[in-house]
Each structure stands twice: as C-alpha cells, then as structure tokens.
ZATILO-647434 format. One record per residue (C-alpha): residue in one letter; x, y, z; chain; residue number from 1. Coordinates in steps of 0.1 Angstrom, whole numbers. Example, Ala and Ser with C-alpha at 12.3 -4.5 7.8 and 13.67 -1.06 7.14 Angstrom:
BEGIN
+---------+-------+-------+-------+--------+-----+
| residuo |     x |     y |     z | cadena | num |
+---------+-------+-------+-------+--------+-----+
|       a |   123 |   -45 |    78 |      A |   1 |
|       s |   137 |   -11 |    71 |      A |   2 |
+---------+-------+-------+-------+--------+-----+
//
This chain:
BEGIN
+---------+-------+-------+-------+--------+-----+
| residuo |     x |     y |     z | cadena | num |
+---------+-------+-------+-------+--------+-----+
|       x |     0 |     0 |     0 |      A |   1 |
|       x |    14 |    33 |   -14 |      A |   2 |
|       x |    23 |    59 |    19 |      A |   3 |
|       x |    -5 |    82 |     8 |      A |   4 |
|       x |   -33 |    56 |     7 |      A |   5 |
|       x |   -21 |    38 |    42 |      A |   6 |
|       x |   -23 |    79 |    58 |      A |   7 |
|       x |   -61 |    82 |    45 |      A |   8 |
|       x |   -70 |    47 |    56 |      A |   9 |
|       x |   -57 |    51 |    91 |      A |  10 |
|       x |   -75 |    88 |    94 |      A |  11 |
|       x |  -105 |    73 |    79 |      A |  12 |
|       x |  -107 |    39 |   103 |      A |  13 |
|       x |   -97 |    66 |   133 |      A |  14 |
|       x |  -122 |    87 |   128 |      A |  15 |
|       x |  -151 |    57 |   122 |      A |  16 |
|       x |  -144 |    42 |   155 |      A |  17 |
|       x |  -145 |    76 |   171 |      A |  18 |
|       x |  -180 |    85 |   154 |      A |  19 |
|       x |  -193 |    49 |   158 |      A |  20 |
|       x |  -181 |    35 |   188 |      A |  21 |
|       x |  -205 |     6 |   183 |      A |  22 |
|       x |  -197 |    -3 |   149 |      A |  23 |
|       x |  -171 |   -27 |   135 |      A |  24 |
|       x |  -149 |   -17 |   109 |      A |  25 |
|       x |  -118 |   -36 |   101 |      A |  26 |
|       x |   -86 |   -39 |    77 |      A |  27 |
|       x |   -81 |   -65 |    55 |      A |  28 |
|       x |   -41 |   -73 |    52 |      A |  29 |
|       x |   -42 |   -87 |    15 |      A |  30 |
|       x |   -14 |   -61 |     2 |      A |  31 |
|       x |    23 |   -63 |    10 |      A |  32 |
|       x |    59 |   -78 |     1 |      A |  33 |
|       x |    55 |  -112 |     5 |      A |  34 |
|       x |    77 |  -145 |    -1 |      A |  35 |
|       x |    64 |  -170 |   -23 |      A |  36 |
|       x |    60 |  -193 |     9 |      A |  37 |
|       x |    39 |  -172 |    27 |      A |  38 |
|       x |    22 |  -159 |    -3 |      A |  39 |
|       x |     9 |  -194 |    -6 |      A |  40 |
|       x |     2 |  -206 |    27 |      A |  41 |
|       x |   -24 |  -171 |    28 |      A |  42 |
|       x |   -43 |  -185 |    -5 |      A |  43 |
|       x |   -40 |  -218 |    10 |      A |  44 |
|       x |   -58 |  -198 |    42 |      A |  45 |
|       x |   -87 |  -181 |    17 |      A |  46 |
|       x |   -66 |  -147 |    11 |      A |  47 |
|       x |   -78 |  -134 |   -26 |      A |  48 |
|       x |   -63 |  -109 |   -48 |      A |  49 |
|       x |   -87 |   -77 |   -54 |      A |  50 |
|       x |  -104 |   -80 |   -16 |      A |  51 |
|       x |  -113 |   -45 |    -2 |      A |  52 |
|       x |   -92 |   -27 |    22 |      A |  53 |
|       x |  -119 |   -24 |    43 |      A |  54 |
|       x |  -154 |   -41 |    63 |      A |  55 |
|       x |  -178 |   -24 |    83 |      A |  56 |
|       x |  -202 |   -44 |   103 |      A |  57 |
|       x |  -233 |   -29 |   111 |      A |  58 |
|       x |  -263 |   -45 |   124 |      A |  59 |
|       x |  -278 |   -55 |    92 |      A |  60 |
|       x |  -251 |   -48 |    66 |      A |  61 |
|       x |  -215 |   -52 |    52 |      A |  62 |
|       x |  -200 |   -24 |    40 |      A |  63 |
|       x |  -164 |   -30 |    18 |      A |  64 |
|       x |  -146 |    -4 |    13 |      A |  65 |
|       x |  -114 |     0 |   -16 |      A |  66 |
|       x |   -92 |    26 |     0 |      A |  67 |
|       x |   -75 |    47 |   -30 |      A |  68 |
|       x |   -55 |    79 |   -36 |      A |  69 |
|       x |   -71 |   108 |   -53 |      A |  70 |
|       x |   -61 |    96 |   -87 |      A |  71 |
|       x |   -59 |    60 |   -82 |      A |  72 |
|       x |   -79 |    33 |  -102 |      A |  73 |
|       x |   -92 |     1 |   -90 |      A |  74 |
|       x |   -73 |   -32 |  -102 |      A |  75 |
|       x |   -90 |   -51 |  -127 |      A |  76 |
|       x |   -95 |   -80 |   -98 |      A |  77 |
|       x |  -108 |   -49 |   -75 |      A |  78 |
|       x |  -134 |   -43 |  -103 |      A |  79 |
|       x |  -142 |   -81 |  -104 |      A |  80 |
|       x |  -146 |   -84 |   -66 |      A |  81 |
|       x |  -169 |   -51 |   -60 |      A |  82 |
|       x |  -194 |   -66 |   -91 |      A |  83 |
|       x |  -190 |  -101 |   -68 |      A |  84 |
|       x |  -206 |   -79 |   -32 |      A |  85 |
|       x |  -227 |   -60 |   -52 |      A |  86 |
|       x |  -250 |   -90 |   -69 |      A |  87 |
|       x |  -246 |  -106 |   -32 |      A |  88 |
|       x |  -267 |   -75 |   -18 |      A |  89 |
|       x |  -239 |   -57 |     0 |      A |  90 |
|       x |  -223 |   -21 |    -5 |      A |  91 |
|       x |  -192 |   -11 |   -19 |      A |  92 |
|       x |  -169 |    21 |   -21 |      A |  93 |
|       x |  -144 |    32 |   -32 |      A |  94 |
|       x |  -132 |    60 |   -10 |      A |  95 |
|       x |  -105 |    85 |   -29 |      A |  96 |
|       x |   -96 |   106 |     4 |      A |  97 |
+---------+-------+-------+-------+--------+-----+
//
C-alpha cells in the first residue's frame, strides 16, 4: 500500500471508530511484500487478490470499502470483486480521500 493511501486509511478507520463506537470496521491485510512461501500458505488460508481494504459491520449490513488515492484506479481483480458484493446485496466504495 502506497504511503498516501495507508495515511487516508488510518484517518479514515480513526475517525469511524470515534463516530461509531458501536460499529465494526476492520482492515483487510491482502497487500504487501510477500515471499512466495507465505504468499501461498495465505491462498492456501482463503486470502484473494482484489479483496477490499476495508469491512464495516453494522447491524444489518457489510459495507467493503477500496481505499485509494485521489487519482488512483481500481485493479482489474478490484473491479471483479466489488461486481462479486454487489449482486450478493452488499455495499461497496471506493473512497478517494
């Protein structure tokens, strides 16, 4: 994850659990230098290329949420997974700051 993006997530995820105390929102580690071993003991585990950077739990709803900067453009596996939520009923966003 590029500096910028990792700055908006960590404002963003600071200030949900400050306004929503009672909500659950979480990251979603999928990014990062990785060595082929561990790279394949997480798909092994479930991990997926184009997952969103984000969940929030409410009571009746998951919300994803694809963390990018300004200018930046979902992945073509981003694009995939979002159309994948969407027809299963659930929200999706991508936030750009």
């Amino acid at each position: 994850m590029q500096e910028i993006e990792h700055n908006i997530q960590v404002a963003c995820v600071n200030y949900f659990r400050y306004q929503f105390p009672n909500l659950l929102i979480y990251a979603v580690p999928n990014g990062g230098q990785r060595n082929a071993v561990v790279a394949a003991k997480l798909k092994a585990e479930g991990a997926m290329a184009g997952v969103a950077d984000l969940v929030i739990v409410t009571k009746d709803r998951h919300i994803y949420v694809e963390m990018k900067t300004p200018k930046g453009k979902q992945t073509h596996k981003q694009v995939e997974f979002e159309k994948h939520v969407k027809a299963l009923g659930h929200h999706y966003h991508v936030c750009h700051s």
